[in-house]
Structures are given as structure tokens and as C-alpha cells.
C-alpha positions as CSV (number, residue, x, y, z in Angstrom):
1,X,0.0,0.0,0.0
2,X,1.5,3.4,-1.0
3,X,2.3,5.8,1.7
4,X,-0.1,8.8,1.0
5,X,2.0,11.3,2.8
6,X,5.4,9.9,1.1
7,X,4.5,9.0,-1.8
8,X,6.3,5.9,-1.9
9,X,5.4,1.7,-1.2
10,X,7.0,-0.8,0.8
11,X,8.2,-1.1,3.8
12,X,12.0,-0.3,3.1
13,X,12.9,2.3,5.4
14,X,14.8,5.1,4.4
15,X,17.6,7.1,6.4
16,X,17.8,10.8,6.9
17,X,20.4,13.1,5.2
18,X,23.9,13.6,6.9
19,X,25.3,17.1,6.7
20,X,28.0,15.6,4.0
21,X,25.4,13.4,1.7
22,X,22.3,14.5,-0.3
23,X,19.2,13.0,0.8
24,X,18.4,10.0,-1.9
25,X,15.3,10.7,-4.5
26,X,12.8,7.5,-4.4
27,X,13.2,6.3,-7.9
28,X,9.3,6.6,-8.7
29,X,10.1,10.5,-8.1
30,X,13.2,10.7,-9.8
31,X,11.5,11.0,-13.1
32,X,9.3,13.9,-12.3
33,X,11.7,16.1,-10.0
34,X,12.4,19.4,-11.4
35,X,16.1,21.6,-11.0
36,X,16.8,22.7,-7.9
37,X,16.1,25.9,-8.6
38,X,12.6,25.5,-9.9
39,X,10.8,25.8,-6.8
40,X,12.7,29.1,-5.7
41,X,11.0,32.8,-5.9
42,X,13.6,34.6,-8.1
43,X,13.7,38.0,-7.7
44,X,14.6,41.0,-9.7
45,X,17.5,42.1,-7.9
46,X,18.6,44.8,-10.1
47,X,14.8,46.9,-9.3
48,X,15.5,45.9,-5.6
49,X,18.5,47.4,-5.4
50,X,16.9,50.5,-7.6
51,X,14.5,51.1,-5.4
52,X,16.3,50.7,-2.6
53,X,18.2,53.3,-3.7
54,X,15.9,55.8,-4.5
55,X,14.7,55.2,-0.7
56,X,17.8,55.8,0.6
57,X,18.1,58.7,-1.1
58,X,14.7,60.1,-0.2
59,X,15.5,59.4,3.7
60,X,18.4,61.0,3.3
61,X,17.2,64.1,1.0
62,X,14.9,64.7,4.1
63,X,15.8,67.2,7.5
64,X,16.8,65.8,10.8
65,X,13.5,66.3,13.5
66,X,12.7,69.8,14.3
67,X,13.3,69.6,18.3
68,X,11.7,72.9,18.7
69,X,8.4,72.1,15.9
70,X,8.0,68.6,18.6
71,X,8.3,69.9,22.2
72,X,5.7,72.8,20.7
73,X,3.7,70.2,19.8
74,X,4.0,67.9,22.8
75,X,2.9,71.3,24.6
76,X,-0.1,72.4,22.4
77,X,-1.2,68.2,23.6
78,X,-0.7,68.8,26.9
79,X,-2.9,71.5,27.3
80,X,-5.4,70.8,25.3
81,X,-4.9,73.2,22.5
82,X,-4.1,70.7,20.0
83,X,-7.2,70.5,17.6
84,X,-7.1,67.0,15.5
85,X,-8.6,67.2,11.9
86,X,-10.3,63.8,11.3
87,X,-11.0,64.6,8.1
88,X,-7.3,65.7,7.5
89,X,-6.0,62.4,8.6
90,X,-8.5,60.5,6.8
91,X,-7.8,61.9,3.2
92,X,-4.0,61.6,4.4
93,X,-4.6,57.5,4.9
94,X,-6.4,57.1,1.7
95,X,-3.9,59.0,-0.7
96,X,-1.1,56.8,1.2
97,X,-2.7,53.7,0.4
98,X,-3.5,54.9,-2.7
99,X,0.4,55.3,-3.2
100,X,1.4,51.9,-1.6
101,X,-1.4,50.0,-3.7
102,X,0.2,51.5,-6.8
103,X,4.0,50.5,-5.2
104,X,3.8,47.1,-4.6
105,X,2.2,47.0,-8.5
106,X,4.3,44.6,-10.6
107,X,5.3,46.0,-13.4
């Protein structure tokens, strides 16, 4: 009877791989095995490494934090004079989704 998780029938047992020898390929699967590397996600490295760039370059293009512009902030919070725009925010999410459903696009 075969073995339904195995794939393979009989009762010969087979030994796990050593660190110095290849695990052995039951002969009924030997046929039908592809490369190695046709199960692994290649990816463009070239537009990785592109875009990383171009991130990198943003994040550095950009000012250090404003010290004075935060403790203002964390002041106006404090008391209470801080007004939040909900509306603000919200259009703020959506165009930012917006741009990360457009980033992730394959092109």
C-alpha cells in the first residue's frame, strides 16, 4: 500500500540526510523532480536594489527632526490646544494607500 504522505510503497525504510550526503530521490520520483532551482521565488535584484536606492536617497534628501516644531507640539497636547482634523488624517490614509497599492504593483 503506498504511503499517502510519502508517496512511496513498501516497507524499506529510508535514512535521513547527513550534513555531507544528499538526501536519496525515491526512484518513482526521480522522473518527475524538477532543478533545484525551480521551486525558488527569483527575484529582480537589479529593481531591488533600484528602489532601494531611490529610498535611501529620499531618507536622506529629508531634515533631521525639528526639536523645537515637537516639544511645541507635545505642549499644544498637553494642554489641550491641540485641535485633531479627522477629516485631515482621513484623506491623508487614503492618498497613502493609494500610493502603496500603486508601489507594490508589478510591473
Amino acid at each position: 500500500m503506498p504511503d499517502p504522505i510519502g508517496g512511496m510503497s513498501g516497507t524499506s525504510p529510508v535514512a535521513p540526510a547527513t550534513s555531507t550526503e544528499q538526501a536519496a530521490v525515491p526512484a518513482s520520483a526521480a522522473g518527475t523532480a524538477a532543478s533545484p532551482a525551480a521551486g525558488l521565488d527569483l527575484a529582480d535584484v537589479g529593481h531591488t536594489e533600484a528602489l532601494l536606492q531611490s529610498i535611501l536617497q529620499a531618507a536622506n534628501a529629508t531634515g533631521g527632526i525639528d526639536q523645537s516644531k515637537v516639544a511645541q507640539l507635545q505642549q499644544a497636547i498637553a494642554s489641550g490646544a491641540y485641535q485633531v482634523n479627522a477629516q485631515s488624517i482621513a484623506q491623508k490614509i487614503a492618498e497613502l494607500e493609494a500610493l502603496l497599492g500603486t508601489a507594490g504593483a508589478v510591473r
